[in-house]
N, C-alpha and C positions, 0 to 999 in steps of 0.2 A: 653441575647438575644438567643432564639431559634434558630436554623437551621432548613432548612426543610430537613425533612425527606427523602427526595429523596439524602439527601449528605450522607447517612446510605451506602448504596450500593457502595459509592466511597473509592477509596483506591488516595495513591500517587503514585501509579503505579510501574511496575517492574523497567521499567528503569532509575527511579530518585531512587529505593533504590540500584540497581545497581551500579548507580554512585555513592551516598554515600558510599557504601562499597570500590568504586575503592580509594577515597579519602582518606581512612584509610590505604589502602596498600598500596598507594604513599608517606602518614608521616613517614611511615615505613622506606622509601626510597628502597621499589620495584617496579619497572617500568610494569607498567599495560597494558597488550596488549586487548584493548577492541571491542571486537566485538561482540559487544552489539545494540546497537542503527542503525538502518538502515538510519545513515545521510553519504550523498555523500561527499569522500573526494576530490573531483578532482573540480578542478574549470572549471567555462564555457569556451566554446569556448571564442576567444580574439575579437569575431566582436559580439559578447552579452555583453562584458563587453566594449566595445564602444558603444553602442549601447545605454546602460543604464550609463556610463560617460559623454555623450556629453547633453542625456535628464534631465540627472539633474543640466547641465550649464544652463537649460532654464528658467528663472523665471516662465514662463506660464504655468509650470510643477506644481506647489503648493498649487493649489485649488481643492475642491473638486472633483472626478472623477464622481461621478456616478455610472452611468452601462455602463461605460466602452468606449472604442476607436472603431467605426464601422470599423479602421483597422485590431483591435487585432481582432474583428468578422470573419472581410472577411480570414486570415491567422490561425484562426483554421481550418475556413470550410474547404479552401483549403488545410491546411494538413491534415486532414480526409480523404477528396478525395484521394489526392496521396498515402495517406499509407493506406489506408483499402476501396478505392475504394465505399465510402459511401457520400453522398450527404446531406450536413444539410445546410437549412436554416441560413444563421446567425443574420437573424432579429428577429426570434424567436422558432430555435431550440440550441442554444449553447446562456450559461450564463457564463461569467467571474465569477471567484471565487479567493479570498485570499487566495491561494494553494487549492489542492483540502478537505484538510481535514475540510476548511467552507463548502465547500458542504455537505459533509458525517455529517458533526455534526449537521448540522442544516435542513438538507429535510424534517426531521421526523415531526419538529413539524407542518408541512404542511396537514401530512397524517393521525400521529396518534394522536386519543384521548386516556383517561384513562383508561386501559383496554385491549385496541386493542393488539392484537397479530402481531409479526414481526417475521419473519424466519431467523435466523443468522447462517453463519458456526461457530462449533466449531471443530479444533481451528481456531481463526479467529480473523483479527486485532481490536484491543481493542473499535473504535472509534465507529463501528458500532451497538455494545450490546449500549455504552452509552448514542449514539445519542435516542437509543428507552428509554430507562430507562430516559432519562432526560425529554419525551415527554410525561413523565408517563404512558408509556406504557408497554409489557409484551411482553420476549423473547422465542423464541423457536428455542433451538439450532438442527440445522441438522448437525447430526457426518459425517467427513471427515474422511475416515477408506482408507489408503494403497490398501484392497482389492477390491475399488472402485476407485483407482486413485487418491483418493484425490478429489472426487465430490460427490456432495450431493446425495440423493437414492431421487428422489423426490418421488417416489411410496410409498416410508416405511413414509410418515410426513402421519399421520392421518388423515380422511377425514374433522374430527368436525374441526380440528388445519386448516386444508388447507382456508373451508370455514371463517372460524374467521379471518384470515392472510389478513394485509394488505400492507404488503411488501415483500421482500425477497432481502439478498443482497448476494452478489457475488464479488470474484475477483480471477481473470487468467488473467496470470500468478500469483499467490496465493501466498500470505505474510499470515501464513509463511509458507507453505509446499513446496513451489516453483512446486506447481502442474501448470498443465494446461490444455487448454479445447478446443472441437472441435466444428464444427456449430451442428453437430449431436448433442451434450448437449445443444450449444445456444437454435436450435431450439425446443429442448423438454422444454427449460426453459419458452419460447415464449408460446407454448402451456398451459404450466400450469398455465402460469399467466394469458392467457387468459380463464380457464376452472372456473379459480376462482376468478378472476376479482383484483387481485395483483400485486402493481405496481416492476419490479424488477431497482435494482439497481447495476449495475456492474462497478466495483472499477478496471482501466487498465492501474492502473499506473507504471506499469513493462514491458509495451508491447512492448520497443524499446532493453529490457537489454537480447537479446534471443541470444543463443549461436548454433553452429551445425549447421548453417544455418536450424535454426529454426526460423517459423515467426510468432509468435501469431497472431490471429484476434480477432477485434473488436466484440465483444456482436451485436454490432447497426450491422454487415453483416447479421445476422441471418433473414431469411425471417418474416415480423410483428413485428420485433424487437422494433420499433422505435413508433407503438400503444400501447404499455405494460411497456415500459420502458427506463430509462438513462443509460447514461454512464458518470464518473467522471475521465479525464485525467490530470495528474500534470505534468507541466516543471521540476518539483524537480528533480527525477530519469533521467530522460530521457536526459537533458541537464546540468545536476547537480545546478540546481539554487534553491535549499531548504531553503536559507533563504528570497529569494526574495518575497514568498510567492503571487504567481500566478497560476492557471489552470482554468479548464474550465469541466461547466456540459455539457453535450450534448444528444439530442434527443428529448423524448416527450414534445411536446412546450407547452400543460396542465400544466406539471410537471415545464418546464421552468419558467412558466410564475408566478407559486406560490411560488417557492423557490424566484423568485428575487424581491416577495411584500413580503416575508421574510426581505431576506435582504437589501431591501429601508427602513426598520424601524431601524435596528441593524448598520449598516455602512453605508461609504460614496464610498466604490470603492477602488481599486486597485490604488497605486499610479502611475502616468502618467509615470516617467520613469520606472517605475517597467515593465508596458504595451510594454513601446516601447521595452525591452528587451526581453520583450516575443515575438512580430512580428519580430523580430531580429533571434528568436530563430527558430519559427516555418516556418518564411521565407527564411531563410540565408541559407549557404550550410550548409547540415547534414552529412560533413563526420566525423563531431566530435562526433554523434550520434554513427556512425558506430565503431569509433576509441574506443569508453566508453565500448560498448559492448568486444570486445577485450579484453581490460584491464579486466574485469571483466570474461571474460573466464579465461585468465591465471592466475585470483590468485584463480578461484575457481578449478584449475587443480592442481597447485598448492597446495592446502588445501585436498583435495580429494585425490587425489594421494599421499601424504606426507601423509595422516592419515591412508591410505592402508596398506600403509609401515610399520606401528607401530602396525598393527593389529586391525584398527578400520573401519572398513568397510563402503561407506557411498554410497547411491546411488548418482549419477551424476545430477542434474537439468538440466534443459534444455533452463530454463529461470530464470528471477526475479533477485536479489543482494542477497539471501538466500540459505543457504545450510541447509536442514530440517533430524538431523542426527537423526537416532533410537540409544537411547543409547550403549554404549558401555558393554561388560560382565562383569560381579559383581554390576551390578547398577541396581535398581529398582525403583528411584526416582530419577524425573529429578531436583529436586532443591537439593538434595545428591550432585549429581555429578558437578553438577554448583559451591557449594559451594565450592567443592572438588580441580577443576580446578582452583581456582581465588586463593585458601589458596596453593595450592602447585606449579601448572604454573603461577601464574600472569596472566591467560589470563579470559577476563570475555566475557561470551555465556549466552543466556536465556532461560533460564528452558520453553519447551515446554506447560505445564501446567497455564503459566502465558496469553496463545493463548484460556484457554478452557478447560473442562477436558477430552475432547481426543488428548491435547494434550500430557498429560503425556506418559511418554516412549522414547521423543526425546528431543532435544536441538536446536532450533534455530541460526545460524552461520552467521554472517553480512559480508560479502566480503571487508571492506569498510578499508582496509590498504593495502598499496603496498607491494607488492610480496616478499619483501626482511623481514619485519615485519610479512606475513602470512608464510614465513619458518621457523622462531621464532617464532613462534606460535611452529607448529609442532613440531620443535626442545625440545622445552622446556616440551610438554606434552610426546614428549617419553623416553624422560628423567625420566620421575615423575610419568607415569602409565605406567603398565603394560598390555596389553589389548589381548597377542598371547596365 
């Protein structure tokens, strides 16, 4: 039996060969500090995990959902309103999603046919090149260059590419450069997808993990925002519920309305206590929201600051669970130094390049170990390189 050709372009991805590499250095019996994977280690607040214990006491929990709870609706809307002061519909501008990465995987095949051009950042998280290639569609990477902030040049994408383009995605605070973005880009973004009739899609699933009393904003605040495009938010990061597998699209209720005759063929809905954890989440107090953010300052000061010290220079983020480092001196390849780190510290990072090929030259760093673990980290790489 044949495969289709479209499985040609697929790989097993960086972070399952990752971890089989960790598994080899753990038969060893070396203890692997991986900071690798961008899954939250901290558990939900204790009135989310009530929330979702008491709803799976309920037998009437166990049949099919659908499209969802008109509560989980009404408690996105209203968190949108309070934290980015934007008003959506919940009858038909927000669609429940099995985490957000069913969104991201699956809009395309809404938009694009065989052929069609889509704009993706490189480097840029994995799901969104696949979701087009899987549409049999065709990418076109816009580089994310340091002397740009880490934002796309929409001027420099060529005019014939623009015209052909029938998407473009986006995400700020940005996995993985941990860049980010102001309404002054929103609104140039709004522009151009209005000059060329392109839907965009912006990925804001880091917009609660902001440090400095820094606040990211929403894409959907930028003026015509909400005529040209989505926004895709996950409970994952923000409340640390990544396996619960819940979020939400929101905005263009066009776009709304095609993803979820999408997914009325492919699934049946989000499981009902899964739901009720999520209006749990989005309703409940958010000082654990605030408490997460915290935590994940101190170990990226932590990391930052400890890696200074050894001679390895890193700029600071401002937001996201990612430290986006430019390699260190003597290294010219960011899967050299990856291999390099995991064979003499134990500790495993992802080679920037596996983001795209701008991103070579850096290392992506996952925040996602407590503070005592992320100075073992340091500890053990200044031990083993030399970097002054």
């Amino acid at each position: 039996m044949n495969k289709a050709k479209r499985m040609d372009s697929l790989s097993s991805g960086i972070f399952n060969d990752m971890d089989e590499k960790k598994m080899v250095f753990e038969a060893k019996g070396i203890e692997v500090i991986n900071l690798g994977v961008g899954s939250p280690d901290l558990p939900p607040a204790p009135h989310i995990m009530e929330a979702l214990q008491t709803s799976v006491g309920n037998p009437m929990n166990y049949s099919y959902s659908l499209g969802g709870m008109p509560r989980l609706y009404e408690a996105a809307a209203g968190w949108y309103k309070r934290r980015f002061n934007v008003d959506l519909n919940p009858k038909n501008e927000i669609l429940a999603l099995m985490g957000s990465q069913d969104g991201l995987a699956h809009l395309a095949m809404a938009y694009i046919d065989p052929g069609d051009i889509a704009l993706i950042p490189d480097p840029g998280y994995p799901i969104y090149g696949f979701s087009i290639l899987m549409a049999q569609g065709e990418v076109y990477p816009m580089p994310l260059l340091a002397k740009n902030k880490f934002l796309p040049d929409l001027a420099a994408i060529p005019e014939d590419i623009a015209i052909k383009s029938k998407m473009i995605w986006l995400n700020y605070p940005n996995n993985p450069t941990a860049a980010t973005a102001d309404r002054e880009f929103f609104k140039s973004v709004v522009d151009f997808a209005c000059r060329y009739d392109i839907l965009v899609c912006h990925d804001v699933a880091y917009a609660e993990l902001a440090y400095d009393n820094y606040k990211p904003m929403s894409f959907l605040e930028a003026d015509g925002a909400k005529e040209v495009g989505v926004e895709f938010y996950s409970l994952s990061k923000t409340y640390n519920m990544a396996g619960c597998r819940i979020g939400f699209m929101a905005g263009n209720k066009e776009a709304i309305s095609n993803l979820s005759l999408i997914k009325s063929n492919i699934d049946y809905g989000v499981f009902f206590a899964v739901q009720e954890a999520g209006i749990a989440a989005l309703s409940g107090p958010q000082d654990c929201v605030r408490e997460t953010a915290r935590t994940y300052q101190r170990r990226r000061d932590v990391l930052v600051n400890g890696l200074a010290e050894i001679g390895w220079k890193i700029p600071k983020p401002s937001a996201s669970m990612f430290i986006w480092a430019p390699l260190p001196p003597g290294y010219a390849s960011s899967n050299e130094f990856v291999s390099d780190l995991l064979e003499k510290a134990g500790v495993i990072v992802i080679p920037g390049e596996a983001f795209g090929k701008q991103g070579e030259g850096y290392v992506r760093i996952a925040m996602v170990k407590d503070e005592t673990l992320l100075a073992e980290a340091v500890h053990r790489i200044g031990q083993n390189f030399s970097f002054k």
